[in-house]
N, C-alpha and C positions, 0 to 999 in steps of 0.2 A: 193693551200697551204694546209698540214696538219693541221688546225687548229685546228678541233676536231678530235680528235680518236676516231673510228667508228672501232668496233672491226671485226676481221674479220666474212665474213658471213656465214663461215660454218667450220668445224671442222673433219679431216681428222682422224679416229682412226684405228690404224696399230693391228691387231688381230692376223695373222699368227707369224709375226719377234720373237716373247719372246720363242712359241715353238720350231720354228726352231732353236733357237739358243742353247736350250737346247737337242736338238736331236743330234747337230755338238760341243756340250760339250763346248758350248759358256759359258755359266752362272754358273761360278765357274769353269770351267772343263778348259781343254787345248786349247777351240777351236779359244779363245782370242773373238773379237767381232766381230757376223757378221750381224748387224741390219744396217737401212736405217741411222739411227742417223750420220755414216760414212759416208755417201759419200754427204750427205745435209749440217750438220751442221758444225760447228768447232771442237767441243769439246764431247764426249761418255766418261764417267769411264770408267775405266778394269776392267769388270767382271770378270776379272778372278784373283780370290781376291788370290791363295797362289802365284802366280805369282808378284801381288801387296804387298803381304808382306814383299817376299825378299828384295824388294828395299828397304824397312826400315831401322829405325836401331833397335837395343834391346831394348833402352830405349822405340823409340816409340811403339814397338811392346808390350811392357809391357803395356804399356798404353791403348790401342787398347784390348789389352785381359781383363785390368781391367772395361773401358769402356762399354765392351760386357756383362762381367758377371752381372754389374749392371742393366742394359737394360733391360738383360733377367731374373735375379729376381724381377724389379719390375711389366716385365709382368705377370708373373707367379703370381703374390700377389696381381695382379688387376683384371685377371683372376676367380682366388678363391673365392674372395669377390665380386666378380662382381660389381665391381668398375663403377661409372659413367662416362659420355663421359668427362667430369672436368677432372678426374684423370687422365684418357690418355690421355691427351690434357698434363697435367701439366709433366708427363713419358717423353714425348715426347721431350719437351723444353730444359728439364735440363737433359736426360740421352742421346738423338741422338744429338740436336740441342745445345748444351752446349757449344762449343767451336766458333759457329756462333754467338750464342747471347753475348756472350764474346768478340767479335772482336769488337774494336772504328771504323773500317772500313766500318759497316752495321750497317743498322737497322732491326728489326726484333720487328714485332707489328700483333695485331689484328686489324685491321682499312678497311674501307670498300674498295671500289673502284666503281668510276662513271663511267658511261658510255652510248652512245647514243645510242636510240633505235628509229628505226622506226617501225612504224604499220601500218596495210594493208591500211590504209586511206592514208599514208602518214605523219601522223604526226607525227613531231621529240621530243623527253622528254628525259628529264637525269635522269638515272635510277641507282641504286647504290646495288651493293651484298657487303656481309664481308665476307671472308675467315677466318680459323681459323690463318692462319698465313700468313706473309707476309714477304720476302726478299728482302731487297733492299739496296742501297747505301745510305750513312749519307751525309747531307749539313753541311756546316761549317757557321759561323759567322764570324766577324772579328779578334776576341778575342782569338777561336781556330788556327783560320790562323796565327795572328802573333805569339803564345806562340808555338804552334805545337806539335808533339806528344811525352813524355815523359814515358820513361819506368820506371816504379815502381822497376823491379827486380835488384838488386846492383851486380855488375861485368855481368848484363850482353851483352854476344858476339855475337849475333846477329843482322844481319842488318833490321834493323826497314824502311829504304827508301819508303818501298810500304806503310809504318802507316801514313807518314807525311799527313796533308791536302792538298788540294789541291783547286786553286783560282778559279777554272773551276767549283768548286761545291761549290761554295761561294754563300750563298742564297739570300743576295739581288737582285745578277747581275742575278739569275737566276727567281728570282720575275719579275725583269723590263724586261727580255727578254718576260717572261710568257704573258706580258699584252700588249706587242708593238704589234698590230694590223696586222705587216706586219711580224712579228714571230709567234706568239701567241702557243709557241711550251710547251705542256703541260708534264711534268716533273713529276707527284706525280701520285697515281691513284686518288688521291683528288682532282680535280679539283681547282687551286688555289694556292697550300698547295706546299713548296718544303721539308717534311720534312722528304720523305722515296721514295728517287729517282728511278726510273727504275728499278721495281725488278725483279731478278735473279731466284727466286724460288716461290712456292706459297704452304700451306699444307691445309690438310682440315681433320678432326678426326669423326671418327663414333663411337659409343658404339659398334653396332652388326654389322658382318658381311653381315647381311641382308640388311645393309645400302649402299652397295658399289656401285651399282649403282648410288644411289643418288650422292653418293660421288665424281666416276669419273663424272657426268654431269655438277656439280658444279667446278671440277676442269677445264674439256673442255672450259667452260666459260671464265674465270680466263685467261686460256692461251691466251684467241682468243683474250681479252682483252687487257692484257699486250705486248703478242706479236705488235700487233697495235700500241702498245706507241714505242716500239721500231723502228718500221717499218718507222714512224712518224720520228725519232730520225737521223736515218742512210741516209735520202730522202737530196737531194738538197738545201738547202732554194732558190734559182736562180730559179730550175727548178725541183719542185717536182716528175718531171715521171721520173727520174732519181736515181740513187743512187750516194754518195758524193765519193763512190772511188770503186773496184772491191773484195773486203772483207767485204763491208759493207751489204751485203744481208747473211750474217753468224753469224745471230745473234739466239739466241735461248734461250728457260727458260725449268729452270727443276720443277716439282710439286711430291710430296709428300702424300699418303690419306692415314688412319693408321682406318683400320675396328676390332676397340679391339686389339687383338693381332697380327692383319695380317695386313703387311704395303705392301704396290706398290710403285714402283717410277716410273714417265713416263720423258721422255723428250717432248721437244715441236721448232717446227722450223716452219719454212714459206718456204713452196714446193712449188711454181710456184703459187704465188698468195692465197695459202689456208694454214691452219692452222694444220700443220702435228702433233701429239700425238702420241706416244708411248710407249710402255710398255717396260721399260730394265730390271726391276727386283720386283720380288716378294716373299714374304717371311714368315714367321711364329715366329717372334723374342722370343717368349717362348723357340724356338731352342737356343742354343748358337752359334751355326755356320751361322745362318741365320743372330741371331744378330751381330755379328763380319760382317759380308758380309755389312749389311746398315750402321755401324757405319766407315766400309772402304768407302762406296759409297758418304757419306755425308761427310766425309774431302775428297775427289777429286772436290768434287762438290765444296766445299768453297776453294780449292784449285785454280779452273777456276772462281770464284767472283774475286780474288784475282789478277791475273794475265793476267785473259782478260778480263773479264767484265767491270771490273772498266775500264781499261783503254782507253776499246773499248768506251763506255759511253763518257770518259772525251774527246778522241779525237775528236768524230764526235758533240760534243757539239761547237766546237770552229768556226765551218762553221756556225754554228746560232748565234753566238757572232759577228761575224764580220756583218752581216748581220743586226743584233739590232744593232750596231753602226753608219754602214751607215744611218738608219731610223730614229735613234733617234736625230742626230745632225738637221734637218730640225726643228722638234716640240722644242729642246731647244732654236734653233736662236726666230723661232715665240712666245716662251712664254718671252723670253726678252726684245721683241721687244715690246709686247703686255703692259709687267710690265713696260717697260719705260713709255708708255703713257699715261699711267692708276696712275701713281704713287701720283697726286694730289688727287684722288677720293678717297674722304670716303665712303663705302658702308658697310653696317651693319653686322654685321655675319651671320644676318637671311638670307641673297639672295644668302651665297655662297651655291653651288650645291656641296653636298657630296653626297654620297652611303654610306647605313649603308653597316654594315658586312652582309654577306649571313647566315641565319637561319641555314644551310643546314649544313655549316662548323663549327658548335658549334659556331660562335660569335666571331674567334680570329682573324682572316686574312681579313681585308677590303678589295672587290674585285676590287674598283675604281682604276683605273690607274693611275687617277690625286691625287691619295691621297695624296701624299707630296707637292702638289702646295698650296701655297694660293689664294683661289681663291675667296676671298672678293677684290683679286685686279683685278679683270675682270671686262667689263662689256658685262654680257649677256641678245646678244642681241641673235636673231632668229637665226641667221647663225651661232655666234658661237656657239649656242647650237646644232644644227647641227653636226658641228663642231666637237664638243665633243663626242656625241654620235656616227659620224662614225668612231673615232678612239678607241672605245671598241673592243676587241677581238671578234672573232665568240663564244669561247665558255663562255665568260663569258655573254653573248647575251642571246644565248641559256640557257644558266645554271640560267639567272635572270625570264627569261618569263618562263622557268619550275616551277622556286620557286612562280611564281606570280600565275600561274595556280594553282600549288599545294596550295597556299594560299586560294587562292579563292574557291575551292572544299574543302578546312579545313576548311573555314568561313559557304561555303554553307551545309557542314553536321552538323557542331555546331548549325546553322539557324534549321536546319532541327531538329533536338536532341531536341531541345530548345521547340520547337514546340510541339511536341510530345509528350514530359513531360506535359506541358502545360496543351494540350487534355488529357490525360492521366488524371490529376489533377482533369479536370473541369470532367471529367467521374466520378471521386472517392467522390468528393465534390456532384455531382446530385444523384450519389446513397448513401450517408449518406442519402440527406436529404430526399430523398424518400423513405428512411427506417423511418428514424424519423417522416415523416408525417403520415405514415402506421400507427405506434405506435400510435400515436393523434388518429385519426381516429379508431382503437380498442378501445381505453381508450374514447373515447367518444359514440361508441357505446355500452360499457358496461354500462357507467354510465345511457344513458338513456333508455338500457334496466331495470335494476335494479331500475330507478325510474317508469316505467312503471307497474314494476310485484309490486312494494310498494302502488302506486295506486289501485290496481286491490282488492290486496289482505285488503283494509281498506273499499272500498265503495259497492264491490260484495258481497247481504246476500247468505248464502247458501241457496239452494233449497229444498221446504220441512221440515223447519224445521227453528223455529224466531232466531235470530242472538242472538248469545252468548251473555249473559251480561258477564260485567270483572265486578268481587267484587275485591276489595283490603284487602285483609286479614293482619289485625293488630295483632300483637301480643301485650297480656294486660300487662302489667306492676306488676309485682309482686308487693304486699306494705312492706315497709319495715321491715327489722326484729326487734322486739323491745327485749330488753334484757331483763334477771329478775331484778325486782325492789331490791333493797338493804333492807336491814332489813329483819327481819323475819316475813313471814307473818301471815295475820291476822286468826285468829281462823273461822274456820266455823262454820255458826249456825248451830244448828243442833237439832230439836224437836223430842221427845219420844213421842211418842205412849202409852199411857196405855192403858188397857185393864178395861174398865171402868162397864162389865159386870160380877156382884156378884152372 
């Protein structure tokens, strides 16, 4: 049984085909197309875009020329300003991918995608990349399903048949298929999630050209990936060494990588078991003609979402529908049967066994299978828990003992952090106070140096010579000033002399 998608395990990249096709005037020229994409896959664009134009009409071709020129001036103006990998990311959405993100028939997101890895030990982990973009088909609800698709435009004449929803991608029936144990056919690259089904295309954006490398490796991934879900899709449920009909091994995804102003498109197929990649076109959209060339290439391409994808998708879904029907009627008799006899039993709501949501999924999507039972009307014993637990899927098995792992290695490095800090602390704390003891320890050597030399210098006479006396030198007190007496003063006495010799 596919029950986990295990991407493929290696990645075939076609190097010669893009020049030869350009030597035989394949790529853009008359030579029309002569890469492997023919004679593997179903569906290749026509490069050979003035060929492709005539089939137009004016109106569209007007459109197509207005299209292009925008493309190409906002390369040229992210270019100049040497705009960040944001900017081409955001060029890219609204001036190539405008008319897909438009369409109620896809979704078109940044969101990651899971997938299993083994390591040389053997052990198996769920491991997850994000793409800068993602193509894929929309689920419906109930609500969409009965209202169904409605055109905004007044008078108009075109046939809408391919917008309607459709019941095959109706996301509950394809939640309970996800978790029947004997399905467990995984639909999203989320693990879980039906909310951007089996996608058709995948992109990835660089600032520099020096990134492309990078770029295609990340994309190779992506395919080997998605291609797997498909592989998965198209297989048997009876007999998975099988395919469910002689068209169903013609499935394929096209990817997208834009290095600045220099965009690739590869396609991607499944050649005899391995994961074939190739290069159909490559370009410089600063050109205008290059730009016109990718803005042709990417409506052909949402042309084939449109007219086999989706459908291919909705047909071979109905082989694992029938399949979740047969499996499911056994466990609905048994849980009837179970709730009949259980129906006097009060048991608390603390013993029923839920499953929170997986951390992994943001918190929105409960992974438990049984989540719409109530299951305060069981009583679990050993076996049914049992029970219970062998009817979980493989991957959501897999996908919880990751999460447990990974838990426990988040616990055991917060432990560890935690710790660390800790010693770190008690380091910081021993050498304050071992600076502050130092300082005591100065300050009490000074003091009792300083009382030592105050000692010395009171009780040591000098040598040769008797010890200073200290006098205290007073200063005397002047006596007061006294004033002049008032009045006039007294006469002084004053005796004559005569000269008493005659």
């Amino acid at each position: 049984m596919p029950l986990v998608p295990e991407p493929f395990s290696s990645s075939i990249v076609s190097m010669g085909s893009l020049s030869m096709r350009n030597l035989f005037g394949g790529n853009g020229g008359n030579g029309g197309n002569k890469g492997m994409p023919n004679l593997w896959a179903e569906f290749c664009p026509n490069l050979n875009i003035p060929q492709y134009r005539e089939t137009l009409s004016k109106e569209k071709q007007e459109e197509l020329d207005k299209r292009a020129s925008k493309l190409k001036k906002r390369a040229v103006s992210n270019h100049y300003y040497s705009s960040s990998e944001f900017s081409w990311e955001v060029s890219a959405w609204n001036d190539a991918f405008g008319l897909l993100y438009d369409d109620e028939r896809f979704r078109i997101d940044k969101r990651p995608y899971e997938f299993l890895d083994v390591d040389k030990a053997g052990n198996r982990a769920v491991k997850k990349r994000i793409p800068d973009a993602t193509f894929g088909l929309r689920s419906y609800d109930d609500f969409f399903l009965k209202r169904g698709y409605i055109c905004d435009t007044p008078d108009c004449k075109e046939d809408h048949t391919t917008m309607q929803p459709d019941k095959r991608l109706l996301d509950k029936d394809l939640l309970s298929m996800m978790h029947d144990p004997q399905c467990g056919l995984i639909v999203d690259g989320v693990w879980g999630k039906t909310e951007l089904l089996f996608p058709f295309a995948v992109y990835e954006a660089k600032k520099r050209a020096i990134n492309s490398t990078q770029a295609e490796d990340q994309i190779h991934h992506a395919c080997r990936t998605y291609l797997a879900m498909l592989d998965d899709l198209v297989r048997n449920p009876d007999n998975v060494a099988e395919y469910q009909m002689e068209e169903s091994s013609k499935y394929q995804l096209f990817a997208f990588t834009s290095c600045g102003s220099y965009w690739q498109v590869f396609v991607s197929w499944n050649m005899r078991n391995d994961c074939m990649v190739e290069t159909i076109w490559e370009g410089d959209v600063k050109e205008w003609g290059r730009a016109f060339d990718l803005i042709c290439i990417v409506d052909q391409i949402q042309d084939f979402a449109v007219h086999h994808h989706r459908p291919f998708v909705m047909k071979h879904l109905e082989a694992w529908y029938a399949r979740h029907q047969k499996t499911k009627e056994p466990v609905k008799e048994a849980i009837r049967t179970t709730n009949a006899t259980t129906a006097d039993m009060d048991i608390p709501d603390g013993d029923s066994a839920k499953v929170d949501s997986n951390p992994l999924d943001g918190g929105n999507t409960s992974l438990d299978p049984h989540a719409d039972l109530d299951m305060k009307d069981f009583v679990l014993i050993d076996e049914e828990l049992a029970y219970l637990n062998s009817t979980t899927p493989a991957w959501w098995r897999l996908k919880s003992a990751t999460e447990f792992i990974r838990r426990d290695m988040s616990n055991e490095t917060r432990r560890r952090n935690r710790s660390l800090r800790e010693a770190a602390r008690a380091s910081e704390a021993a050498k304050e106070a071992a600076k502050e003891a130092a300082k005591e320890t100065v300050k009490e050597t000074a003091k009792e140096t300083a009382e030592e030399t105050a000692e010395e210098t009171d009780t040591t006479p000098a040598r040769d010579r008797p010890p200073k006396t200290t006098y205290k030198v007073t200063k005397a007190k002047k006596p007061p000033k006294q004033g002049r007496p008032r009045g006039r003063p007294p006469k002084a006495n004053m005796t004559s002399k005569r000269n008493t010799s005659t």
